[in-house]
N, C-alpha and C positions, 0 to 999 in steps of 0.2 A: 804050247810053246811059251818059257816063257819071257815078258816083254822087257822090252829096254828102260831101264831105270836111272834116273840122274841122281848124284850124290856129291858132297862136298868130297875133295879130289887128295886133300891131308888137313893133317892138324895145323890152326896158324891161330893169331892174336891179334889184336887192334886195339888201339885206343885214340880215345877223344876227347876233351873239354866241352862241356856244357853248362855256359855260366859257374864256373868255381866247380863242378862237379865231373869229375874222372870217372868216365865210363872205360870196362873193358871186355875186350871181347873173345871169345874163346869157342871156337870150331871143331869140332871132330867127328870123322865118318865113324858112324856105328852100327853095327848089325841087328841088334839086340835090344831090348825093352831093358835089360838087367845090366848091360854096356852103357847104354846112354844116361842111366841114374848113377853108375860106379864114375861115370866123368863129373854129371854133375858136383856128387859127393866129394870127388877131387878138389875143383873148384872150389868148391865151399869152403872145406877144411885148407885151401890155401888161402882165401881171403878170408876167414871167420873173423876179420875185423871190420868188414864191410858193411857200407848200410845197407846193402843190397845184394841177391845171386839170384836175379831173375832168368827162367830159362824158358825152352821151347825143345823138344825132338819129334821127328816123325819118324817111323819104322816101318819097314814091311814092301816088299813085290808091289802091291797094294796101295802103300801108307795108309793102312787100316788101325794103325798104331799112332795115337797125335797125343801128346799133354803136354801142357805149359802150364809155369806158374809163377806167379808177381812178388813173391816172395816179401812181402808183408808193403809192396808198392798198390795204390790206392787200385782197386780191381779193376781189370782189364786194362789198364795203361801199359804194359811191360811184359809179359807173357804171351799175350794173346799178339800185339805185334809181331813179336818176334816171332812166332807161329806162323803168322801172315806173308813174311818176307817167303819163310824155306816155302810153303805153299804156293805163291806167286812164281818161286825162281823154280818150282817142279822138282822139290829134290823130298830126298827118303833117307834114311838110313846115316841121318843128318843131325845132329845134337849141336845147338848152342846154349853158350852162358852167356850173359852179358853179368858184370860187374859193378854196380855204382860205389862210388866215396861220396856222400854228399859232401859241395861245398858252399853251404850256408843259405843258398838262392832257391826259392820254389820254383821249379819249373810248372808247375800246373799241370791240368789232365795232358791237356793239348800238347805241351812242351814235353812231356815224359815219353808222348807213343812215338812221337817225332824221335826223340832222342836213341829210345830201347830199337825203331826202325832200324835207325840208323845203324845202330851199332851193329844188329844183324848183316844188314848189308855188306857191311863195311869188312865183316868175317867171312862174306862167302865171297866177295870181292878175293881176300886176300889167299883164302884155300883154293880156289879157283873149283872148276867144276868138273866131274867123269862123267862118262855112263860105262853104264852094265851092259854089254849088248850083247845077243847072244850072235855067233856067227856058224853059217859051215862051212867048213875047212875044207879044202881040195889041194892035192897037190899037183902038179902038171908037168909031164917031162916033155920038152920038145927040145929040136935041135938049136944048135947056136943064132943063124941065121932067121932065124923064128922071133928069136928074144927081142927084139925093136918094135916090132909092130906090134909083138902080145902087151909089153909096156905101153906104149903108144894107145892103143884100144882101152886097156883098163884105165888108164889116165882120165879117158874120157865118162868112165863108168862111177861108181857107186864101190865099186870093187876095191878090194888095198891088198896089196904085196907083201905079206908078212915076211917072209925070207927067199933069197933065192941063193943057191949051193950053185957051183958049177965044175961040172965033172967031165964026164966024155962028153955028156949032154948036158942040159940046165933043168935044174927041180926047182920049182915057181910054189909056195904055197901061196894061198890065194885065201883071201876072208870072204865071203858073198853071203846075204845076208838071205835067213834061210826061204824065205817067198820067193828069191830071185835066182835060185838054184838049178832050178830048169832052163832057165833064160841062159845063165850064164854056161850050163853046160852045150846048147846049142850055139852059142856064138861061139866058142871057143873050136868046136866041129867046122866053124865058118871060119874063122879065122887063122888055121891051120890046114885049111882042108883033110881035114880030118887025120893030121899028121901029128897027132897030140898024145900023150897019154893020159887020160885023167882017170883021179883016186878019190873018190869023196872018202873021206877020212873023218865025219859026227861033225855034229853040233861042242863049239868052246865057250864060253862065256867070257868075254872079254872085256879090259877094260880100259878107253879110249880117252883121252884129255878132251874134254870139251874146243877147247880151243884150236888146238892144230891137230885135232883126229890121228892121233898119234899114239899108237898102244903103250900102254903105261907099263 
C-alpha cells in the first residue's frame, strides 16, 4: 500500500533582507530527480547575476532521493539548511532555490544558516502544504431520509464526502482510508440498518491541502 506523502502544495517565492543582502526564494513540487535539477537550472539561468543559487530537493514515496548544494557559499552554511527545513517540515518531492544578491555585509557561518533557513521556511510557508494519500472510495445509495444522520456520523469520523448526486435516491461517494474500510463498511450496515447500498469502487490517490483537508 502505498503511504501518504507530504509536498510542497504549488509553485510560490519570497524574499527578504539580510543586512544589505536579498535573499530569494523559489518553491516547487517535483516528481523527479531530472524535474528538480530543470527548476533549479531555471533559477539559475534567471539570476545568472547572483552571487549565489543555493538549493536543496528531496524526491521519492521514500525521500530516498536528498542533494543540496551551496553553491560556491562557504560549505554547509546554505544547502544543507535548506535540506534541513524540507526534512523537518516531512516533505518530498519538494525542490527549493533560495537566491542571494550579496549586499556588502558578511553574515558569517552562523548568520548564513540562519538566513538560507529562513528563506526555506519562508517558501514552504508561502506554497503551503498537500499530501498524497491514498484513499478507498465507496459509493453509497441510501434513501433521502437516511442523508442527515449518514452526514451527521461521518462528521464525526475520519471519513470525507467527496460528492453527493441526488436523484430518486442520493449517491454519497465516501473517501475512508484503506485500514478503515471494514470499519467503515460495518457502521454504515449500523447506521442504515442495513438499508444502504454500498460499492467499494479501488484505491484513488488523492490530494488533500494540508490545511483545511480539502481535495485539491
Amino acid at each position: 500500500m502505498r503511504k501518504t506523502i507530504r509536498m510542497a502544495k504549488q509553485y510560490s517565492e519570497s524574499i527578504f533582507i539580510e543586512k544589505k543582502s536579498k535573499f530569494i526564494s523559489y518553491i516547487m513540487p517535483t516528481y523527479t530527480e531530472q524535474e528538480a535539477i530543470d527548476f533549479i537550472n531555471s533559477i539559475k539561468k534567471k539570476h545568472y547575476d547572483a552571487s549565489h543559487n543555493c538549493s536543496a530537493f528531496i524526491i521519492g514515496e521514500t525521500s530516498n532521493i536528498q542533494r543540496s548544494s551551496d553553491d560556491g557559499e562557504p560549505s554547509g552554511t546554505a544547502g544543507i539548511p535548506i535540506l534541513e527545513v524540507l526534512r523537518k517540515e516531512g516533505l518530498t518531492n519538494t525542490t527549493v532555490v533560495v537566491t542571494r544578491y550579496f549586499g556588502g555585509v558578511m553574515l558569517g557561518a552562523g548568520g548564513l544558516i540562519r538566513a538560507y533557513t529562513q528563506g526555506c521556511a519562508d517558501a514552504v510557508k508561502a506554497a503551503g502544504i498537500m499530501r498524497l494519500q491514498p484513499y478507498s472510495i465507496y459509493h453509497i445509495t441510501i434513501d433521502y431520509h437516511m442523508l442527515s444522520k449518514i452526514q451527521h456520523e461521518i462528521d464525526k469520523k475520519e471519513y470525507l464526502i467527496a460528492d453527493t448526486q441526488y436523484f430518486d435516491v442520493v449517491d454519497l461517494k465516501i473517501l475512508v482510508e484503506p485500514e478503515q474500510g471494514e470499519l467503515f463498511q460495518k457502521e454504515i450496515i449500523q447506521w442504515t440498518n442495513a438499508n444502504a447500498l454500498v460499492e467499494y469502487k479501488g484505491i484513488e490517490i488523492l490530494k488533500l491541502d494540508e490545511l483545511t483537508n480539502k481535495i485539491i
